[in-house]
C-alpha positions in Angstrom: 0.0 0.0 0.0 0.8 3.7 -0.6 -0.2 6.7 1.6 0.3 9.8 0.7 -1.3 12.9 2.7 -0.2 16.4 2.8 -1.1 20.4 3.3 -0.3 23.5 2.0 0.7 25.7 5.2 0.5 29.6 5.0 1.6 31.2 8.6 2.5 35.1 8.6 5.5 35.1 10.6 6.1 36.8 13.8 9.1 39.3 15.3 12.2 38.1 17.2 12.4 37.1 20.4 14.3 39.9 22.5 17.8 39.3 23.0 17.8 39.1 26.2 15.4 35.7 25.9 17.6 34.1 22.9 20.5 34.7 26.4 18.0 32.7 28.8 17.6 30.0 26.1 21.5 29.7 25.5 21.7 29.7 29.1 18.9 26.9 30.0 20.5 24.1 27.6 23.5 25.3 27.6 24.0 25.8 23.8 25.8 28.7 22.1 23.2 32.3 22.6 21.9 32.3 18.7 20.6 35.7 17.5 17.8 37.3 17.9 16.3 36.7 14.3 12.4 37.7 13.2 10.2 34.4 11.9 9.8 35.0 8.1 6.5 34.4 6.9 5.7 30.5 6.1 4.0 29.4 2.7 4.7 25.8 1.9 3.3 22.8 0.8 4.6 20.1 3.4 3.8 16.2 3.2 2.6 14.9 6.3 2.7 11.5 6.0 4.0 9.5 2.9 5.6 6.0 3.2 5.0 2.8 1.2 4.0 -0.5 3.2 4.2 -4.1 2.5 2.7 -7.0 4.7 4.7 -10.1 5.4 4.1 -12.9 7.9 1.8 -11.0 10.1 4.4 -7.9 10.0 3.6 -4.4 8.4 6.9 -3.5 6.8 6.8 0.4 5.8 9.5 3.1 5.2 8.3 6.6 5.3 6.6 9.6 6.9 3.9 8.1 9.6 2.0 9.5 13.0 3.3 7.2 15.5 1.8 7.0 19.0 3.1 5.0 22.1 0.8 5.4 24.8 -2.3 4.7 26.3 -3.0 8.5 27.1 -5.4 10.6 24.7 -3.2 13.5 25.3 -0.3 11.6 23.6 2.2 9.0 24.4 5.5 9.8 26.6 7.8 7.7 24.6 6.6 8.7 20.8 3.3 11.1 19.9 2.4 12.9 17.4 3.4 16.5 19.6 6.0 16.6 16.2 5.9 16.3 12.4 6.4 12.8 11.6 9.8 11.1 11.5 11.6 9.6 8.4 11.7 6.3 9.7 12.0 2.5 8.8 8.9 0.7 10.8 8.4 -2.9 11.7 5.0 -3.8 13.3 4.0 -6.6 14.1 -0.3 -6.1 13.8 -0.9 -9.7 14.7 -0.6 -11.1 18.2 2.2 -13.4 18.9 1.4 -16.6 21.4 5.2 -17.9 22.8 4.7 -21.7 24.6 5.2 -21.4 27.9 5.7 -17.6 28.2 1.8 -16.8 26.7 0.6 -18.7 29.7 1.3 -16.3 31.6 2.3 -13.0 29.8 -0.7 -13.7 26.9 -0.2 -13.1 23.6 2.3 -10.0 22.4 2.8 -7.9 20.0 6.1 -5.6 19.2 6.9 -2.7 16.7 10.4 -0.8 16.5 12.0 1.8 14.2 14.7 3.8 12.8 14.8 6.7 11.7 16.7 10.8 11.5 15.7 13.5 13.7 15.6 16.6 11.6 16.1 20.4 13.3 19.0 19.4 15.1 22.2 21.4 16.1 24.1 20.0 19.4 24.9 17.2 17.4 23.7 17.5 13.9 21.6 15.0 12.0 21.3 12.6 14.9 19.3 9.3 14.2 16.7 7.5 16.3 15.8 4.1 16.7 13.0 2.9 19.3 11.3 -0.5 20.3 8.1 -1.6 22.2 6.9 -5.0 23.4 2.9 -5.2 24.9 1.5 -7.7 26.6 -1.9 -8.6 27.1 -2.1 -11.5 29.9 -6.1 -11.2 30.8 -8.9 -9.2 28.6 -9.2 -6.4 30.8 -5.2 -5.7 31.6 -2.8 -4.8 28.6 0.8 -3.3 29.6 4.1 -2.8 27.0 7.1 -1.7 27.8 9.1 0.7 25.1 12.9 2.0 24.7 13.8 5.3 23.1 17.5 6.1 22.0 18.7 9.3 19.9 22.2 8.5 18.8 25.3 8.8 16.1 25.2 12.7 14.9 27.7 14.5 12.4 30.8 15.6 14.7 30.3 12.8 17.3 29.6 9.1 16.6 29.5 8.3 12.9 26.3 6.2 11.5 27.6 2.5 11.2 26.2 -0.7 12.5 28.3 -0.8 15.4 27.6 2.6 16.5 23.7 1.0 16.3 24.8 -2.1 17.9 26.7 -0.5 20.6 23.1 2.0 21.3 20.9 -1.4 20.7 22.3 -3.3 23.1 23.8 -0.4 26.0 21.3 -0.7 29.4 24.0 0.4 32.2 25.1 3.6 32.7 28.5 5.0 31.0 31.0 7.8 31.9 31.8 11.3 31.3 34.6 10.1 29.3 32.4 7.1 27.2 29.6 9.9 26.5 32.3 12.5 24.8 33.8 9.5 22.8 32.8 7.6 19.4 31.3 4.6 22.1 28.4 6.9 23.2 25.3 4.8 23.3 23.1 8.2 22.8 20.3 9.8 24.7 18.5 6.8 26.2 14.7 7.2 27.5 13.1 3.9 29.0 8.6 3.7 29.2 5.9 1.8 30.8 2.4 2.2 30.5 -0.4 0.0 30.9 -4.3 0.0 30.7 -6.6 -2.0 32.7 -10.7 -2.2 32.8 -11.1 -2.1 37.1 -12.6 -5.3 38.4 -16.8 -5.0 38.5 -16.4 -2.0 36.7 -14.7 -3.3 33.2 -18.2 -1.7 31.4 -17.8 1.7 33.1 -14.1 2.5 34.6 -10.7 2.2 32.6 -7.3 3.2 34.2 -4.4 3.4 32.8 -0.6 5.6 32.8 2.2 6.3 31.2 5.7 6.9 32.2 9.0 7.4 31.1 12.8 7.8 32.5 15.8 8.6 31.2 18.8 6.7 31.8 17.4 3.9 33.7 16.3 0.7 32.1 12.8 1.0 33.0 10.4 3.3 35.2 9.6 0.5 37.2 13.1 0.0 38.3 13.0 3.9 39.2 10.0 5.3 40.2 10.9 8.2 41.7 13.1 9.3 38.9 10.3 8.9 36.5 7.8 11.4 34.6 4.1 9.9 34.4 1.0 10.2 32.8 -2.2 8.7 35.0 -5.3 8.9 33.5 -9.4 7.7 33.9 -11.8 6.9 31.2 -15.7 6.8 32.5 -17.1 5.3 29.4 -20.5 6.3 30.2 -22.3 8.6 32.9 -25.3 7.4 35.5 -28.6 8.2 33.8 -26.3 9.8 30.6 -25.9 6.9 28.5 -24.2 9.1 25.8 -22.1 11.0 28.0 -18.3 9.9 28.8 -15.8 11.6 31.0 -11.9 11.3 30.6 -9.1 12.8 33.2 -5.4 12.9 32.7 -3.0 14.2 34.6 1.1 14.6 34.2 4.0 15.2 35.7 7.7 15.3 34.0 9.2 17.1 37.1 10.2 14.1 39.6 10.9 15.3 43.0 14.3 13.0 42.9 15.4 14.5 39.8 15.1 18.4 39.5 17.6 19.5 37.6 16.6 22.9 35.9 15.3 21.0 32.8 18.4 19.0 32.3 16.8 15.6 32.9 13.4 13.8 30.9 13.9 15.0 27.4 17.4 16.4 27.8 21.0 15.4 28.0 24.1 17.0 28.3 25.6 15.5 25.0 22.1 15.5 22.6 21.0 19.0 23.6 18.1 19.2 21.1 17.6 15.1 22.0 13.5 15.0 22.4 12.8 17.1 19.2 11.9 16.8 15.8 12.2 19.7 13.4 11.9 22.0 16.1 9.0 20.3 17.8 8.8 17.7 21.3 7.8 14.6 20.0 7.2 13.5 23.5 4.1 14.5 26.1 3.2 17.9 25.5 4.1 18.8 28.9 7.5 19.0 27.8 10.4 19.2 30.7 9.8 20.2 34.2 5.9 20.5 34.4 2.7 19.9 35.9 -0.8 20.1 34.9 -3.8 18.1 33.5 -6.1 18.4 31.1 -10.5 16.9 31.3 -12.6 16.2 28.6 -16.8 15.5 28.9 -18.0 14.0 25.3 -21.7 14.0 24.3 -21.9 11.2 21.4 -24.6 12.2 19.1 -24.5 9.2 17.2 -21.5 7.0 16.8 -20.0 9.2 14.6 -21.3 12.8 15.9 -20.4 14.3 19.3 -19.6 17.5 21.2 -16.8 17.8 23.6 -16.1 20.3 26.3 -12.2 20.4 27.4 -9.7 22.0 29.9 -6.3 21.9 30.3 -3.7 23.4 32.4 0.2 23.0 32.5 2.7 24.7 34.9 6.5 24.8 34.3 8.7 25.0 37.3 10.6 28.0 38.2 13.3 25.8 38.5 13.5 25.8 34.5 12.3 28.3 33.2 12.8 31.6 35.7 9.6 32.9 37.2 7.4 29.4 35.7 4.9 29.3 33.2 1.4 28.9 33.5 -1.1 27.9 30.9 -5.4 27.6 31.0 -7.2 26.1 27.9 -10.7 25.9 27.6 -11.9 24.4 24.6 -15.4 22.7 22.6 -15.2 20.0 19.8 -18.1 19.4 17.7 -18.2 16.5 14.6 -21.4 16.7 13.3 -23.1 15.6 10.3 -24.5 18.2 8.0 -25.5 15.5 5.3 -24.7 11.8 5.0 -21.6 12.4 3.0 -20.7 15.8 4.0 -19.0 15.8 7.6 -18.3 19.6 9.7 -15.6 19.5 12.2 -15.3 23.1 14.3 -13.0 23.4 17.3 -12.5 27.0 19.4 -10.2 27.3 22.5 -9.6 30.1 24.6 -6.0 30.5 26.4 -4.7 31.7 29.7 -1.0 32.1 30.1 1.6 34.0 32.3 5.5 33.3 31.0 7.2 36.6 32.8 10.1 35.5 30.7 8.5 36.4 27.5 5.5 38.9 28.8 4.8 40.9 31.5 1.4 40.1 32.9 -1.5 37.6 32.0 -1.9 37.1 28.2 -4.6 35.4 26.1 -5.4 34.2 22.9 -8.1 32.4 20.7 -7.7 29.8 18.1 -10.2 28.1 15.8 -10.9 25.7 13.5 -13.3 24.1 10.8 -13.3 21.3 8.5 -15.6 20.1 5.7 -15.2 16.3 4.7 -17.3 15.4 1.7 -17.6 11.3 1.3 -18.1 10.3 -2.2 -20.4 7.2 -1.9 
């Protein structure tokens, strides 16, 4: 199969930050102060997902542009989302369960996907590449948990590309020295995740919890809780005496008390500076590093295909990080409704709070909005 979908973009371009921020930014991840340079305006055609696919043995096989998402959480997976433009990236998934004698009995039946792939936008190295694999597990219908590895390595200037730069990343799960991470045997910028999603006893027609988490440097949150940034979440699939009314909460946190480090932790590292990004953009959680915050959603399904949703979110970045905090407050309302049988309206509006005395003095707002017509040819 081929898939082939993309936008023309038109954006008009905005001044340049003040010097004085482009110093604070130089100073945070501790790169060389850039200057202080406006944002032309944008008007480009960009492809958004393009990558040819083959299916073998109960594996997808693609190479290509393609949203990936790791994670049980609607506001995006910690490990991989789709925060960022998709990734170049060489994909093996494997879409069918997998039963192991022995191991199935008690694990259940598995499933596994990995990747490879550049990182584009990158400076501190240049052009590093990225290769990530998950294994889930499904051991009883109403539990499912995976466990996933992230590793940005090789770059221009540092490690060269080669199969035993990938070996050496592939296979590295202890920690390295000051020395090992300035030479040609650094195993890159290495983020471990967990997450798993489980229908409560009683309550598997009504209550769903699951999480998300992620560490970096560790071989898995579960060996280091307190080190770790997580993503909690509920799912009320319907409402008493509101059939057609569901309720979803998520919370997160990428700030762990054990590991405050101005930033410099989840999503960072001293030697892949720009390590979490993808042409400019975190493809991780969108709380980014060192915050707080939540975000609620209450969905009114009109019909299967038709609802109205009412959100919130709110996200606080530590002072720690970023001097004074940040503080953001969205409120925002969904609608997907049916204006014919073929001809499908989509309309989002959101309202937003924030206070970043870095940037402004003060609280500022905004308003974005959105519509879409979809016309199905029968």
């Amino acid at each position: 199969s081929l898939e082939v979908r993309g936008e023309y973009q038109h954006a008009p371009g905005r001044a340049a930050y003040p010097q004085s921020v482009q110093a604070l930014f130089a100073q945070i991840d501790t790169t060389p102060e850039l200057p202080a340079e406006p944002v032309p305006q944008t008007n480009v055609f960009r492809l958004l997902d393009a990558n040819l696919s083959f299916h073998l043995f109960q594996h997808e096989i693609s190479a290509g542009k393609m949203e990936d998402e790791w994670g049980p959480a609607r506001s995006g997976g910690m490990a991989i989302s789709n925060n960022a433009e998709p990734m170049y990236a060489f994909r093996i998934n494997r879409v069918e369960p997998l039963r192991i004698p022995l191991l199935s009995t008690f694990l259940g039946p598995f499933r596994y996907e990995g990747l490879l792939g550049d990182l584009k936008g990158h400076r501190y190295p240049n052009a590093p590449w990225i290769h990530a694999e998950k294994f889930s597990f499904k051991p009883t219908r109403n539990l499912e948990f995976g466990f996933s590895r992230v590793v940005v390595f090789a770059g221009e200037g540092h490690v060269p590309l080669t199969f035993g730069s990938f070996w050496n990343s592939f296979t590295s799960f202890s920690n390295v020295s000051v020395a090992q991470k300035q030479s040609r045997n650094d195993p890159g910028a290495r983020h471990s995740s967990f997450d798993f999603t489980w229908r409560l006893p009683w309550l598997e027609k009504w209550l769903t919890l699951y999480s998300d988490s992620i560490v970096h440097d560790d071989v898995s949150p579960l060996a280091a809780p307190r080190r770790a940034a997580v993503t909690p979440g509920i799912y009320l699939s319907h409402v008493p005496r509101l059939p057609h009314v569901d309720f979803r909460l998520e919370a997160v946190n990428t700030d762990p008390v054990a590991s405050s480090q101005g930033g410099q932790f989840i999503y960072y590292e001293n030697v892949y500076r720009d390590g979490y990004l993808n042409s400019g953009n975190l493809f991780g959680s969108w709380m980014g590093r060192e915050g707080k915050g939540g975000q609620a959603w209450i969905t009114d399904w009109l019909s299967p295909r038709t609802y109205i949703q009412v959100g919130y979110r709110n996200a606080k970045v530590s002072k720690n990080f970023v001097p004074g905090g940040t503080t953001q407050n969205d409120f925002n309302v969904r609608a997907v409704l049916r204006l014919k049988e073929d001809v499908e309206l989509r309309a989002f509006g959101q309202m937003e709070f924030w206070k970043v005395p870095a940037l402004a003095q003060g609280r500022q707002k905004d308003f974005t909005g959105s519509f879409q017509l979809t016309y199905f040819p029968k």
